[in-house]
N, C-alpha and C positions, 0 to 999 in steps of 0.2 A: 331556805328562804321562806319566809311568813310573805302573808295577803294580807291587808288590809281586816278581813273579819278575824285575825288567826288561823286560818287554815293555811296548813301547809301547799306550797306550790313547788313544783322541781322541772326542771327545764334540761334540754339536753341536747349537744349539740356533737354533731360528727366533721372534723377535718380530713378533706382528701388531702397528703400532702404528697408529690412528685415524685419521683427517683431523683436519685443523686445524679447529676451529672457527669459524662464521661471525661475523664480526664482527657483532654485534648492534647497534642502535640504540632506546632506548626512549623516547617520546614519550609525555607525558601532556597528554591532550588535555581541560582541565579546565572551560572555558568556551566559549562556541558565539563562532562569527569575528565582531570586531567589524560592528554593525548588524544582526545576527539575531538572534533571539530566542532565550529560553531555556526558554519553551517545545516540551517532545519531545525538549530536548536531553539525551542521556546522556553523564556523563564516558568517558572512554577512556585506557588505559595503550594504545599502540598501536607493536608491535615490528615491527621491518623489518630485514632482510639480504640481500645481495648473493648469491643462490643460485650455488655454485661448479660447476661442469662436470666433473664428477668421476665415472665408472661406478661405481664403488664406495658414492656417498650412495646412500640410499633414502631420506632425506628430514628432517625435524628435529623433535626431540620436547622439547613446552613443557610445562615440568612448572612446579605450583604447591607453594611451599614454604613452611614456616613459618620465618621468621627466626631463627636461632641454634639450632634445635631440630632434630634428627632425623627431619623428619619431612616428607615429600614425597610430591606422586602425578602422575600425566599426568593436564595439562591438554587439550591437544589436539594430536595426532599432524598434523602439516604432513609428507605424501610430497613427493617430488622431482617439481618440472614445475608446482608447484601456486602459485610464488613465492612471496618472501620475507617476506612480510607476513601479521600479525596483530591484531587490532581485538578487545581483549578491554574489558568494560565494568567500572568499579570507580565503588565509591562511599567518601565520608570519610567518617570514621567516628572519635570523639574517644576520646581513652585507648588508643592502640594504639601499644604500645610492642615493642621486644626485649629491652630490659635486664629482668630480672626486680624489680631493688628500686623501678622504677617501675608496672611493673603490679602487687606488693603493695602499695604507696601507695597507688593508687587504689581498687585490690578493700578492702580498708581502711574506705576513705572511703568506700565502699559506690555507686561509681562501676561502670559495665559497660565491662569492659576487652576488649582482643582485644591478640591476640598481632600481630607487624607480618607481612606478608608478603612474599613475592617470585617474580619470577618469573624460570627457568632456564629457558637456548636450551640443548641440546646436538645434534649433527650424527648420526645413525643410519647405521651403512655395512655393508655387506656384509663378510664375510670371506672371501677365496681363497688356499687354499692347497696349494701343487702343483699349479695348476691348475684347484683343484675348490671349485666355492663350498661352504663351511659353512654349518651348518644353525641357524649364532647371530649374532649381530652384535656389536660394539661400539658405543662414543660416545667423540665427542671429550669435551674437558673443555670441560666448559660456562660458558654465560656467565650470569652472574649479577647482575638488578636489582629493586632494594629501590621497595618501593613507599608506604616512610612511611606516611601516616597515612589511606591508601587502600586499602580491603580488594577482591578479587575479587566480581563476581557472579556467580557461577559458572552460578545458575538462569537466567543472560541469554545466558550462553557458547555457541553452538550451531556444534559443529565434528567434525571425526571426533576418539574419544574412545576409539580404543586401537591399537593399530599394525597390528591386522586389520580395521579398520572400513569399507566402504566407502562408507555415506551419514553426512553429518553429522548429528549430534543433539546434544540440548541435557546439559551436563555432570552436572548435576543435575535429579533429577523430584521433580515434589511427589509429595509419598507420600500415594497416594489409599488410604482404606481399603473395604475387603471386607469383608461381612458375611458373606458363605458360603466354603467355597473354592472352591466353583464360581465366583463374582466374582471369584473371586483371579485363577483358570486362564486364566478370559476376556482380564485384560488381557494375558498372554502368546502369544495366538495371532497 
């Protein structure tokens, strides 16, 4: 490329681009193995992937999402070494659609509807560059599976629950209340 005086100019530009994505596999595990009982039994959406050997993962972030809508959060941070697998609990639950002129039919008909959900694999990786790791990451593009007419239980989910987490805990807490804020402070310590 020419400047304006002719003098040459040369410009250059460096792309980080992701790792590939792990192939996901999701397994809904909806009835206990034939000859046991179904008593204790809880369903299961239950995700697996082949952990790839790569310095760069730090590991893979399942995020839970609403079907067709903007709107998504981490579900449980899986780091690298921790393998591929995920045992999340779901239950069915009737009237949960994505299309919207079906959940107005039913809201409507004065039916309790929920939105469909899903749940997103994507791969967490470091970035190096010149040598020098950065202070951000990327993600692959993520995989993506619909879970019909089965919602998450998220209050049953007990996993690390942010990408700096180091013990597992449960996704959701029941919300106890405080009467003083002294009660409140307590349960923070």
């Amino acid at each position: 490329a020419f400047t304006c005086d002719m003098a040459s100019a040369a410009s250059h530009f460096q792309a980080v681009t992701p790792t590939t994505a792990p192939n996901v596999v999701m397994t809904s595990v909806t009835s206990p193995p034939s000859q046991e009982s179904f008593a204790g039994f809880r369903p299961l959406a239950v995700l697996s992937w082949v952990p790839e050997d790569n310095p760069l993962i730090e590991g893979h972030a399942v995020y839970l999402a609403l079907r067709d809508l903007a709107a998504i959060r981490l579900l449980c941070w899986v780091p690298k070494g921790s393998g591929g697998h995920l045992e999340v609990p779901i239950a069915r639950q009737k009237h949960t659609y994505s299309e919207d002129t079906l959940l107005l039919r039913d809201y409507w008909n004065k039916q309790q509807v929920h939105q469909e959900e899903e749940l997103i694999v994507a791969t967490r990786s470091a970035v190096i560059v010149g040598g020098v790791k950065q202070s951000y990451h990327i993600e692959s593009p993520a995989s993506s599976h619909r879970l019909g007419s089965w919602l998450v239980l998220t209050e049953a989910v007990k996993c690390l629950t942010s990408f700096e987490a180091k013990y597992p805990e449960y996704v959701t807490h029941p919300v106890v209340p405080a009467w003083t804020q002294e009660e409140a402070l307590t349960m923070y310590d």
